[in-house]
Residue frames relative to the residue before (quaternion, step in Angstrom):
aa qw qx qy qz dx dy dz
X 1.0000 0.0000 0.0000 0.0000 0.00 0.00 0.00
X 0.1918 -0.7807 0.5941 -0.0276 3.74 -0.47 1.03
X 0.7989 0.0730 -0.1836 0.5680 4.06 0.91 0.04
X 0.2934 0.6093 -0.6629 0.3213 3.71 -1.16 1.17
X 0.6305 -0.4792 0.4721 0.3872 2.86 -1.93 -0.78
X 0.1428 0.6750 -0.6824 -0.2414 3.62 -0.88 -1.02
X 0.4027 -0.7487 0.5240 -0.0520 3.16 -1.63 0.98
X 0.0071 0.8879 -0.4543 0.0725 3.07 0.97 1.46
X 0.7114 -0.5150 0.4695 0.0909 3.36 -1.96 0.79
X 0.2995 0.8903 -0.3422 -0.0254 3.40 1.07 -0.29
X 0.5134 -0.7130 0.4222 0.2233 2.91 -0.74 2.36
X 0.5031 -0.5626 0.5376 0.3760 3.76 -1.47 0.01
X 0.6502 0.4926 -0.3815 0.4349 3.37 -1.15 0.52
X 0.5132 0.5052 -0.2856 0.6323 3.66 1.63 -0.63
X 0.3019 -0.3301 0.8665 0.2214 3.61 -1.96 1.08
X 0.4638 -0.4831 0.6827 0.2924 2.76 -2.35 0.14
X 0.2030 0.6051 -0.6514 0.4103 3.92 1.01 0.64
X 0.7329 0.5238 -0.2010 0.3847 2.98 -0.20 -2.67
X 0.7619 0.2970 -0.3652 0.4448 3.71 0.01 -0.54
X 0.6765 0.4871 -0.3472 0.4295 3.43 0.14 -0.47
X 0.6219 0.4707 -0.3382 0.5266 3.83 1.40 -0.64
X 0.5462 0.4898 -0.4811 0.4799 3.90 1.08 -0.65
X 0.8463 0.2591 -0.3342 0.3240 3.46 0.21 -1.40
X 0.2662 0.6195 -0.6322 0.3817 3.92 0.88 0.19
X 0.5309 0.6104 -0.3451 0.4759 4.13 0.69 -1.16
X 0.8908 0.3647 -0.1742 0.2077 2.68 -0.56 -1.90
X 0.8134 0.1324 -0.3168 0.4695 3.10 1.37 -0.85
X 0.8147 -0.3905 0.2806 0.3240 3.41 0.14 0.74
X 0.8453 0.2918 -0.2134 0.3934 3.21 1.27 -0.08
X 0.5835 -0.6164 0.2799 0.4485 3.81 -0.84 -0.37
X 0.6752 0.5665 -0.1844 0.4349 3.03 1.72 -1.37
X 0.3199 0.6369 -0.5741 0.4031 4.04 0.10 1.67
X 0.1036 -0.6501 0.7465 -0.0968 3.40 -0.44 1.47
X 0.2647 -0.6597 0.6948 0.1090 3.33 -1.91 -0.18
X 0.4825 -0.7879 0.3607 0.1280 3.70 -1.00 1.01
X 0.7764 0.1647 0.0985 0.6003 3.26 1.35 0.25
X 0.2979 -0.6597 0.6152 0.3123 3.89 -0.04 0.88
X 0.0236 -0.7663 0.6316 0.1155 3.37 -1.94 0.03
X 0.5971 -0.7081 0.3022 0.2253 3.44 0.58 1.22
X 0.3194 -0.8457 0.3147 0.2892 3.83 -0.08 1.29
X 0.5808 0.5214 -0.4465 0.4375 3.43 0.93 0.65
X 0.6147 0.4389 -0.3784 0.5351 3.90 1.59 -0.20
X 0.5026 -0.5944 0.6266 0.0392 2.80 -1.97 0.93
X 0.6832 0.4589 -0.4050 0.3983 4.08 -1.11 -0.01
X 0.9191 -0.0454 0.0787 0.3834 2.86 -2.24 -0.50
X 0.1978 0.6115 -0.7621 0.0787 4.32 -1.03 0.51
X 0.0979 -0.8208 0.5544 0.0966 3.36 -0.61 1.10
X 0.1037 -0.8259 0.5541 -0.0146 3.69 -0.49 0.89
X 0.2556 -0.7797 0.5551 0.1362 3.17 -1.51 0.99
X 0.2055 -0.7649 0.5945 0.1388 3.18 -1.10 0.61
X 0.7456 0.2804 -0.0996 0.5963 3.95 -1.16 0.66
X 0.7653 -0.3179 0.2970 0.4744 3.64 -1.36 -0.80
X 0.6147 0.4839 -0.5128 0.3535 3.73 1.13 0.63
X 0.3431 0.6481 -0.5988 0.3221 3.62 1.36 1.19
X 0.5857 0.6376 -0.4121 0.2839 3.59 1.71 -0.48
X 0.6130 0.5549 -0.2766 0.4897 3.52 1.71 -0.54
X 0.5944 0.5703 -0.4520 0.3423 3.25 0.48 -0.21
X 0.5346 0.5473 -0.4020 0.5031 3.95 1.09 -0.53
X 0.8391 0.1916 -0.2470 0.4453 3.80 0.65 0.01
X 0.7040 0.3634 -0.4571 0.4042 3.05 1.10 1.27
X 0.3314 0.7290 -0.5108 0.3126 2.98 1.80 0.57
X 0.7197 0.3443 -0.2630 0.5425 4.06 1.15 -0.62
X 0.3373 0.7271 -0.5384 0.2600 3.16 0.41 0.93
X 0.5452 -0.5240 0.4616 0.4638 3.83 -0.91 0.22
X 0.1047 -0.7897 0.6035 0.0343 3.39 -1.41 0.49
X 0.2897 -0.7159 0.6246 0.1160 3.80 -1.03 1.25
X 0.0323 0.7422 -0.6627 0.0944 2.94 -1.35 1.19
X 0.0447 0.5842 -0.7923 -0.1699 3.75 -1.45 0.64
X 0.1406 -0.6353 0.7556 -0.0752 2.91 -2.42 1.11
X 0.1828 -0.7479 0.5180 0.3727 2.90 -1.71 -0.09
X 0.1991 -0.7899 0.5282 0.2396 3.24 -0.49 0.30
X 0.3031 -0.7508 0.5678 0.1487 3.84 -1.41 1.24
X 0.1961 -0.7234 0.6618 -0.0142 3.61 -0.77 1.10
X 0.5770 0.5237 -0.3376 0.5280 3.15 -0.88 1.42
X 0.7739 0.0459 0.0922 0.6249 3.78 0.84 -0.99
X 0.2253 -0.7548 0.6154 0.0294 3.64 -1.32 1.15
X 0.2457 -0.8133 0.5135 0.1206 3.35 -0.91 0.72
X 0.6255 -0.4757 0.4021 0.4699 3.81 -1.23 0.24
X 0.8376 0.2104 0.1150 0.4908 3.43 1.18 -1.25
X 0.8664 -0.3958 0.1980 0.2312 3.11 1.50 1.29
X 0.7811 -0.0174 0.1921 0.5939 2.96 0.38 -1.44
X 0.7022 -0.4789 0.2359 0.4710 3.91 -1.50 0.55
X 0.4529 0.6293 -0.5707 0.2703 4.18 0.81 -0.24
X 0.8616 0.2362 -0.0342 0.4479 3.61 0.37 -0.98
X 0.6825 -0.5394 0.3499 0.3476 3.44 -1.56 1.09
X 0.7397 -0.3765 0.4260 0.3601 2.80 -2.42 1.06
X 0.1147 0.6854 -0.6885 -0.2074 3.61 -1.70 -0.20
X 0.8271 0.1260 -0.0807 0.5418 3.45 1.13 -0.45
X 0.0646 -0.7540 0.6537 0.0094 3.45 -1.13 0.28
X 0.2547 -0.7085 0.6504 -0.1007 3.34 -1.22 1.27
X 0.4904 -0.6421 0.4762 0.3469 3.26 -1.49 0.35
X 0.3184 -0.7391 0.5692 0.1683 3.51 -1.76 0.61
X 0.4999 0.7398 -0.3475 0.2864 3.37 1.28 -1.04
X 0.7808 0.2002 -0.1607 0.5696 4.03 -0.45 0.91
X 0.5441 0.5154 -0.4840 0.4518 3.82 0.88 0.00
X 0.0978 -0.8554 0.4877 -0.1442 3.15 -0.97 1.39
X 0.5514 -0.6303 0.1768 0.5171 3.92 -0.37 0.79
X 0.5529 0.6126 -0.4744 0.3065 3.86 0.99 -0.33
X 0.5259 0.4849 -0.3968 0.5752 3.92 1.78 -1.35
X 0.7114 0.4608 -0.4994 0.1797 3.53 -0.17 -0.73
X 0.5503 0.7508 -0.2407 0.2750 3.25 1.48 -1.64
X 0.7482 0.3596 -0.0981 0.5489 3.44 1.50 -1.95
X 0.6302 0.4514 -0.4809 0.4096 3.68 0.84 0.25
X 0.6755 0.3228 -0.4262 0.5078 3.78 1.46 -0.25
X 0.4932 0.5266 -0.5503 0.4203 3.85 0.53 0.34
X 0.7441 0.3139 -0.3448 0.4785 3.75 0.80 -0.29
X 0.6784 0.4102 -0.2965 0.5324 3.34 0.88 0.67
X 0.4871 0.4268 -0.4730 0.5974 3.53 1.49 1.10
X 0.5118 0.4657 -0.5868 0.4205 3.28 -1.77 -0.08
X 0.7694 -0.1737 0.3918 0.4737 3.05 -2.52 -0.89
X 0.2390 0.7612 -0.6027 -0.0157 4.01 -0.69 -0.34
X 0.4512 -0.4774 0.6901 0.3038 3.69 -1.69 0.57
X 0.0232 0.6735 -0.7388 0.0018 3.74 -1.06 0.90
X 0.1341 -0.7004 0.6211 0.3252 3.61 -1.23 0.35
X 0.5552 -0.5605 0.4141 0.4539 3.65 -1.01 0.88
X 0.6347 -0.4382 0.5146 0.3746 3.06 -1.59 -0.37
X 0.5278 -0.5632 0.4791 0.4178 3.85 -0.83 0.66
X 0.7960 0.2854 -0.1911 0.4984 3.52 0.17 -1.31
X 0.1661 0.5981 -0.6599 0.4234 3.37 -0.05 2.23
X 0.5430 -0.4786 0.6317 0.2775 2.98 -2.02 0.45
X 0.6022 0.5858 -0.4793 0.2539 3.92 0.70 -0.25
X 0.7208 -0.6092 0.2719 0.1878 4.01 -0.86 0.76
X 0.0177 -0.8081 0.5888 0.0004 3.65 -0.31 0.54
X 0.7010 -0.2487 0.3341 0.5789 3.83 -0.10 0.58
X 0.8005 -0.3872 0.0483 0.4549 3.28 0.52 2.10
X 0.8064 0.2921 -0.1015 0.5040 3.27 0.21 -1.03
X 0.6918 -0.6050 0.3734 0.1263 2.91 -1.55 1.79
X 0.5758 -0.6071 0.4051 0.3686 3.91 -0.43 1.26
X 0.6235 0.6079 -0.3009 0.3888 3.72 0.50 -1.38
X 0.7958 0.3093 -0.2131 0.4750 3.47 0.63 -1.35
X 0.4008 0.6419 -0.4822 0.4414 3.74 1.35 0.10
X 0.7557 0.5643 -0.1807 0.2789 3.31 0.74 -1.59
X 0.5607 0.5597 -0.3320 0.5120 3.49 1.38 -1.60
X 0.5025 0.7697 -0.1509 0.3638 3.22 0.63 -1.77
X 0.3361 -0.8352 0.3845 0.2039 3.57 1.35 -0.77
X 0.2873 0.6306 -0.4239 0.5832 3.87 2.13 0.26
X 0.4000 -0.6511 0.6302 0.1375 3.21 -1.66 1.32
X 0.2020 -0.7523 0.6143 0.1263 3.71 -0.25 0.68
X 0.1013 -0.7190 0.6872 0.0235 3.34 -1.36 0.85
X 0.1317 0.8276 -0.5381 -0.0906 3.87 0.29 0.21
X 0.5819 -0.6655 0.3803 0.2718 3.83 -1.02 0.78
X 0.5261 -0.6334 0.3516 0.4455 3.67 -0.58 0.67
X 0.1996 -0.7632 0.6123 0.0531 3.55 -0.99 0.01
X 0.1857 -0.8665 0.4269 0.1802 3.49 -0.48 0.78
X 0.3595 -0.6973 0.6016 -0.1502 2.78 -1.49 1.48
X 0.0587 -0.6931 0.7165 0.0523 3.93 -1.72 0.66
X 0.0263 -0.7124 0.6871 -0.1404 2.51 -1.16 1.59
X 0.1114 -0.9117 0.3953 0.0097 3.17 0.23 2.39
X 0.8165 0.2000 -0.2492 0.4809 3.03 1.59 0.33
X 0.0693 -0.7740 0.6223 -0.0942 3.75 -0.88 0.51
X 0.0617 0.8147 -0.5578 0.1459 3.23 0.23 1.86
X 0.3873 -0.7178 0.5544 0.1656 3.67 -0.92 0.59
X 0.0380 -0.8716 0.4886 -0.0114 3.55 0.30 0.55
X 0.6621 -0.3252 0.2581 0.6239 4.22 0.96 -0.51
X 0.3353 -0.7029 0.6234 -0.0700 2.15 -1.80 1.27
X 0.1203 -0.8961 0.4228 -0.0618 3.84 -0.62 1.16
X 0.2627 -0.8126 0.5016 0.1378 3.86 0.25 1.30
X 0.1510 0.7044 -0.6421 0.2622 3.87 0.04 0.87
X 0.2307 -0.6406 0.7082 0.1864 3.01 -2.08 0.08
X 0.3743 -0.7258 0.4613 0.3468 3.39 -1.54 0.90
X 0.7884 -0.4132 0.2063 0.4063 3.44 -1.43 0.21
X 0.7280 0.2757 -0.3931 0.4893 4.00 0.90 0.52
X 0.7010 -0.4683 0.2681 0.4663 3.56 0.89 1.85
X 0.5586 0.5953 -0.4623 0.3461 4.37 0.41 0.01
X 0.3478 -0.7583 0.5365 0.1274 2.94 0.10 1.65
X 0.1303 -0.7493 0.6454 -0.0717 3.96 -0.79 1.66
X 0.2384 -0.6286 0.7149 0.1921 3.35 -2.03 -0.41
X 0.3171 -0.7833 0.5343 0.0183 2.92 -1.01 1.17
X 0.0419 -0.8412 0.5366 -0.0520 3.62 -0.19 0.99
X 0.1577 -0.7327 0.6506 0.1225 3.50 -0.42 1.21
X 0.1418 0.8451 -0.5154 0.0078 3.73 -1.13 0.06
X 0.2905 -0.6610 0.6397 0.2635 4.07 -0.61 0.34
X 0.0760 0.7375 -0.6678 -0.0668 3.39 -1.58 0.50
X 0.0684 -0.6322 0.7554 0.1582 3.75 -1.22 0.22
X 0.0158 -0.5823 0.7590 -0.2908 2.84 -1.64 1.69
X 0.7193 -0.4293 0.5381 0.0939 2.62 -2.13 1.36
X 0.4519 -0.6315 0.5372 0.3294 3.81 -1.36 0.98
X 0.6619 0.5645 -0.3399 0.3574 3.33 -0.93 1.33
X 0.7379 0.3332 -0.2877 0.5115 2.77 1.42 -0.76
X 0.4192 -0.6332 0.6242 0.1835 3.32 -1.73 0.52
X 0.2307 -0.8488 0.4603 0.1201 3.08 -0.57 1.45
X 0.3636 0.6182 -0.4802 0.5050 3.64 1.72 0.57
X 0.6195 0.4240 -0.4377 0.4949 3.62 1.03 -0.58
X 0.4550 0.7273 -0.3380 0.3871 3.33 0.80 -0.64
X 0.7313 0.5364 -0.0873 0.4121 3.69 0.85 -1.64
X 0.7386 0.4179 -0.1998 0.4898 3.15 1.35 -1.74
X 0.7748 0.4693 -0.2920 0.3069 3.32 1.29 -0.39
X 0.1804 0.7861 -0.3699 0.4612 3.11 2.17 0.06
X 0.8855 0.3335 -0.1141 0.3027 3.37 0.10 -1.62
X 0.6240 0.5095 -0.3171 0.5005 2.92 1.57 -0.63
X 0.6784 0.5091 -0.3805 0.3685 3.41 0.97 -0.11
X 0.5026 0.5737 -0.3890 0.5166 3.47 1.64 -0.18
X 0.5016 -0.6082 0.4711 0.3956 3.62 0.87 -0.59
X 0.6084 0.5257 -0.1534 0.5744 3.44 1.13 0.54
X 0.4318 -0.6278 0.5791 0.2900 4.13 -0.62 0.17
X 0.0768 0.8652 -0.4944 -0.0327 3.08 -1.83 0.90
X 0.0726 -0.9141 0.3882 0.0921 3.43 0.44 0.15
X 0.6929 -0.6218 0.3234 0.1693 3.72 -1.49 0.16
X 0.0818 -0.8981 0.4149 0.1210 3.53 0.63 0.99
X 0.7644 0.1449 -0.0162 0.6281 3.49 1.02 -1.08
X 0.2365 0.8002 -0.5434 -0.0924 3.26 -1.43 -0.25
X 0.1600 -0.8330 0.5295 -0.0039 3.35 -0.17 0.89
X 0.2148 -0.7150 0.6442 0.1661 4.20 -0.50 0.89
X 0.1854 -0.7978 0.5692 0.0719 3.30 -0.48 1.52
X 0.8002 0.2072 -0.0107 0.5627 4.38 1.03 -0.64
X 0.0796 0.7661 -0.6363 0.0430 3.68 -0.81 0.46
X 0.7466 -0.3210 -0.0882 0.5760 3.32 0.32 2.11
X 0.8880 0.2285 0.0984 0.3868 3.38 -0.20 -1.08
X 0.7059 0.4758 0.1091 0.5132 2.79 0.90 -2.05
X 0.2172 0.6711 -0.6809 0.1970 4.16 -0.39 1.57
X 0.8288 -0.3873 0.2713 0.2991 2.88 -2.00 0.71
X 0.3527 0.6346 -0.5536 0.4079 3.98 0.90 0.63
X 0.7779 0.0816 -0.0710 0.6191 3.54 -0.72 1.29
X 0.5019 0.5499 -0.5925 0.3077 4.41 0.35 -0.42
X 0.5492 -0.5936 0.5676 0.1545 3.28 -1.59 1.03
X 0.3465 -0.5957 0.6946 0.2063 3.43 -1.44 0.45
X 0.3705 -0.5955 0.5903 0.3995 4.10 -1.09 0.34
X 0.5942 0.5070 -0.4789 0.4007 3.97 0.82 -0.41
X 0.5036 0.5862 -0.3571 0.5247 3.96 1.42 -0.68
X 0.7844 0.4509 -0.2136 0.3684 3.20 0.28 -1.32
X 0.6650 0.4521 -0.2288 0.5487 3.88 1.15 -0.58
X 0.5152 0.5365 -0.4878 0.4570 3.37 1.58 0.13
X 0.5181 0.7365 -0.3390 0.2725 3.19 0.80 -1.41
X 0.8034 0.4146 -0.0398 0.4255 2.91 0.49 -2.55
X 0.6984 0.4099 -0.3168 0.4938 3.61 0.69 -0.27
X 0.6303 0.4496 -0.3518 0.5262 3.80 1.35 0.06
X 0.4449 -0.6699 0.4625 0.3733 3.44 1.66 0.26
X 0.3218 0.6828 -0.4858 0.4406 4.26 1.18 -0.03
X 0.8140 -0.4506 0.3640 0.0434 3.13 -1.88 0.60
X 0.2500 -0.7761 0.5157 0.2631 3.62 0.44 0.96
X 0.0607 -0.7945 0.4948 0.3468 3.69 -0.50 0.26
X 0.4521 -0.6732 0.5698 -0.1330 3.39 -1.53 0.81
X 0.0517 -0.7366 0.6711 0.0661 3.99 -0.53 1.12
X 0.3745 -0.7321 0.4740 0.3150 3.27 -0.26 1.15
X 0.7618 -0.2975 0.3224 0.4767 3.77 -1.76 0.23
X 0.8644 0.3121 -0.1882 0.3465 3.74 0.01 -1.60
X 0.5766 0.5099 -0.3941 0.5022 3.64 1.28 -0.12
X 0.5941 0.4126 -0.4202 0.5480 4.00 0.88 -0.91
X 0.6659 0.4045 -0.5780 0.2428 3.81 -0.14 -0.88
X 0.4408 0.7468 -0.3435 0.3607 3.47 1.25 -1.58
X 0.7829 0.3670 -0.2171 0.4531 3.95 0.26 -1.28
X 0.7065 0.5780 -0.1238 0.3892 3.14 1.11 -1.31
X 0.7586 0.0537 -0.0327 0.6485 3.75 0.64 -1.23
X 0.8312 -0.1374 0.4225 0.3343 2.50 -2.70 -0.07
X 0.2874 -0.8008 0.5154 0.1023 4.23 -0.69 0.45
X 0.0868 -0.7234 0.6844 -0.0279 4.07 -0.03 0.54
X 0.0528 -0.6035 0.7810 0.1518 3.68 -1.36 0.58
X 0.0009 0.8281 -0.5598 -0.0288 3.47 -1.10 0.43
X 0.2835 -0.8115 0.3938 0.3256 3.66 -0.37 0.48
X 0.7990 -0.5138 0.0583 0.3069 3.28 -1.54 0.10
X 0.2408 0.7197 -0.4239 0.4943 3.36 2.18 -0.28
X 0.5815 0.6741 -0.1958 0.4113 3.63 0.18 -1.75
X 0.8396 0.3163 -0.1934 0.3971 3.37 -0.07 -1.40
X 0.6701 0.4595 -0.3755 0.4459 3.28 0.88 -1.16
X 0.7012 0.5056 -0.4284 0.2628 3.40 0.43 -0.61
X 0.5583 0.5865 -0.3798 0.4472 3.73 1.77 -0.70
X 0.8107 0.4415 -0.2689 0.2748 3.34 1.15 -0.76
X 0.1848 0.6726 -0.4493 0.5582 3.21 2.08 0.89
X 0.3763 -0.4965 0.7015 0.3463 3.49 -0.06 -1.55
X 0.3897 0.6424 -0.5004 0.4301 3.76 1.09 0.50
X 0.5082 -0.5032 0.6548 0.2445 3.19 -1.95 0.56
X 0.0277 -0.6666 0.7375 0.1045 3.22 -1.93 0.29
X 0.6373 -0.5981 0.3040 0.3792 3.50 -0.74 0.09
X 0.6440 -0.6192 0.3044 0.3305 3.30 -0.91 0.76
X 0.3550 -0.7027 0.5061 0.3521 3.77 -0.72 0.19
X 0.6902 -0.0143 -0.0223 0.7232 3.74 1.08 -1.03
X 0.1424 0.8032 -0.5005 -0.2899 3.26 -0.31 0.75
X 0.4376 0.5395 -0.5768 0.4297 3.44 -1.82 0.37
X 0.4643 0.5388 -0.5806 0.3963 4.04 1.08 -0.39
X 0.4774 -0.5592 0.6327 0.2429 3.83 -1.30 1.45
X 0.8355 0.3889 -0.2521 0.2951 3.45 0.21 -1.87
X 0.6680 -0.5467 0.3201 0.3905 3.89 -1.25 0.45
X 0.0992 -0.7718 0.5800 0.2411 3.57 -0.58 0.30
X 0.3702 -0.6859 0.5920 0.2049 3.62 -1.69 1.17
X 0.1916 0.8072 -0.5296 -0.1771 3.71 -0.46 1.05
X 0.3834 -0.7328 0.5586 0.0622 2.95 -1.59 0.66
X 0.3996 -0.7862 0.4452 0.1546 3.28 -0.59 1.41
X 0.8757 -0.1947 0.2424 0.3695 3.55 -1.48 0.12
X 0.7475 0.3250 -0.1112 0.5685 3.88 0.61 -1.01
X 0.7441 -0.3919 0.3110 0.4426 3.59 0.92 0.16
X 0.5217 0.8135 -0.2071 0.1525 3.52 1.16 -1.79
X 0.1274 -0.7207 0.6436 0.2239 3.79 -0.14 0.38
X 0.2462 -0.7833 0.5707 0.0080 3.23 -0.43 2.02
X 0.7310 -0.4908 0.1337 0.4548 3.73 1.35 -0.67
X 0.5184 -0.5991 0.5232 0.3140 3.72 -1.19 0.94
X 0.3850 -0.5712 0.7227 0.0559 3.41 -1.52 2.28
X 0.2087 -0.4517 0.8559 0.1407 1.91 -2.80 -0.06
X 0.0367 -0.8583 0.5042 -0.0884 3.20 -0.26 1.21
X 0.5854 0.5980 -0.4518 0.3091 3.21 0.90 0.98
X 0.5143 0.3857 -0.4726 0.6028 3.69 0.56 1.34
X 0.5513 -0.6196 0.3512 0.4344 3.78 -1.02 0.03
X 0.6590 0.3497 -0.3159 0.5863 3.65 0.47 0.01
X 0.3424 -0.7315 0.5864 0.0629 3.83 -0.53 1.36
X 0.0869 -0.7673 0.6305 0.0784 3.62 -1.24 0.80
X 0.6065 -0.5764 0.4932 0.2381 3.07 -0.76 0.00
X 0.2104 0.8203 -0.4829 -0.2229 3.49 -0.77 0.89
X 0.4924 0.4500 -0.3010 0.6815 3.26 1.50 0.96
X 0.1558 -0.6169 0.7679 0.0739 3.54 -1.27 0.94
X 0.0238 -0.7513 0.6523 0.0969 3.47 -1.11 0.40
X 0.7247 0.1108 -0.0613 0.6773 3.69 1.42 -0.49
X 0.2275 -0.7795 0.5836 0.0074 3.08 -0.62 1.70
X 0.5887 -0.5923 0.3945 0.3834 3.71 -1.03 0.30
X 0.1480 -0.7971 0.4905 0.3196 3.34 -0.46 -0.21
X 0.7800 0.1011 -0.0529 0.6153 3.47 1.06 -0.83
């Protein structure tokens, strides 16, 4: 199989560059994008395309995403999370799992989050992060975000490693693409009255698609060095996991593989739809919001 997804494990310490350059290797080719950065200290789900499943990856970059983390209360960072230096520190002493519970219920739902500063997102061209190093206060506007969950899972009285007596808050969230679930952390703490930041995270789902069956790159370099099979979710099984689903028949197809409309199934559906023709085939990814559905992906062109 030479086009799909694969659903890689992605060790910490890896950019999702670095992974995507190993597997560019592994499989043999150039064309392997990824759906979604994942920060070189998180762990979990980096979906990557290989072949014509870089065309899927543009509709699963906005997809919802599952995450468990921990988050440290007690100590703020430049950047959020454990990469970058203390700046602030706050009391823990009396914070208990009922405060935690009601500072992440007010930080679920629809909310205005401002990203973290140290982000890859723009400021008059240039990338927030390199504002920051750079030594430029960054102020970035809020942006809205859902964060339909915000589970509390345990809670752990420790100190970090210069005696500052902290709390450790493990937790699972589902959230909307966009949000930063280090903002999440810093704002955790700041709602306790107190500073918090991001020790772990791991990305546990990316729409459809969780760490059932996800590859490891230490798997994957077995494979390739045993000369074995690269696995590979073909195109019409990932869309299946991944998107909305459309069966269509064979009238149907030929006409998507013109570049013709067909009629909508629901129209007004915002989200893409994967149809899939008579034989199984992902024939191609709609837009089904007007009555008469194009196409903004062919995957099976006509031929005759």
């Amino acid at each position: 199989m030479s086009d799909g997804l694969v659903v890689l494990d992605k060790p910490a310490g890896w950019s999702s560059h670095d992974v995507v350059a190993r597997c560019r290797r592994l499989y043999g080719t150039r064309k392997v994008g990824h759906a979604g950065t994942l920060d070189p200290m998180a762990t979990g789900v980096l979906v990557l395309g290989v072949g014509r499943g870089t065309k899927l990856l543009t509709f699963l970059v906005g997809a919802d995403k599952a995450y468990t983390a921990t988050i440290r209360l007690g100590q703020g960072t430049i950047t959020d999370d454990a990469e970058g230096d203390v700046t602030a520190t706050g009391p823990v002493a009396g914070l208990g799992r009922a405060a935690v519970e009601a500072a992440a219920a007010g930080l679920s739902g629809d909310i205005e989050q401002v990203p973290s500063a140290v982000s890859a997102i723009k400021v008059k061209g240039e990338r927030s992060y390199a504002r920051v190093r750079a030594g430029e206060d960054v102020e970035l506007p809020p942006r809205p975000v859902t964060v339909s969950r915000f589970d509390v899972l345990a809670l752990t009285q420790t100190c970090a490693e210069d005696g500052t007596p902290v709390l450790d808050v493990d937790v699972e969230v589902d959230v909307s693409s966009g949000t930063y679930v280090r903002a999440l952390a810093r704002d955790l703490g700041a709602a306790l009255g107190s500073a918090g930041h991001l020790t772990a995270l791991r990305r546990t789902r990316v729409g459809g698609l969780d760490l059932t069956g996800a590859q490891t790159l230490a798997e994957l370099g077995g494979l390739h060095e045993r000369r074995e099979p690269m696995p590979m979710t073909p195109l019409a099984t990932a869309a299946r996991a991944a998107l909305t689903t459309r069966e269509i028949d064979a009238e149907q197809a030929r006409a998507l593989g013109f570049g013709q409309r067909i009629p909508s199934e629901v129209p007004g559906r915002s989200e893409p739809v994967a149809a899939h023709g008579p034989d199984g085939t992902l024939v191609a990814v709609l837009d089904e919001t007007r009555p008469t559905a194009r196409a903004h992906v062919v995957f099976a062109p006509a031929t005759s």
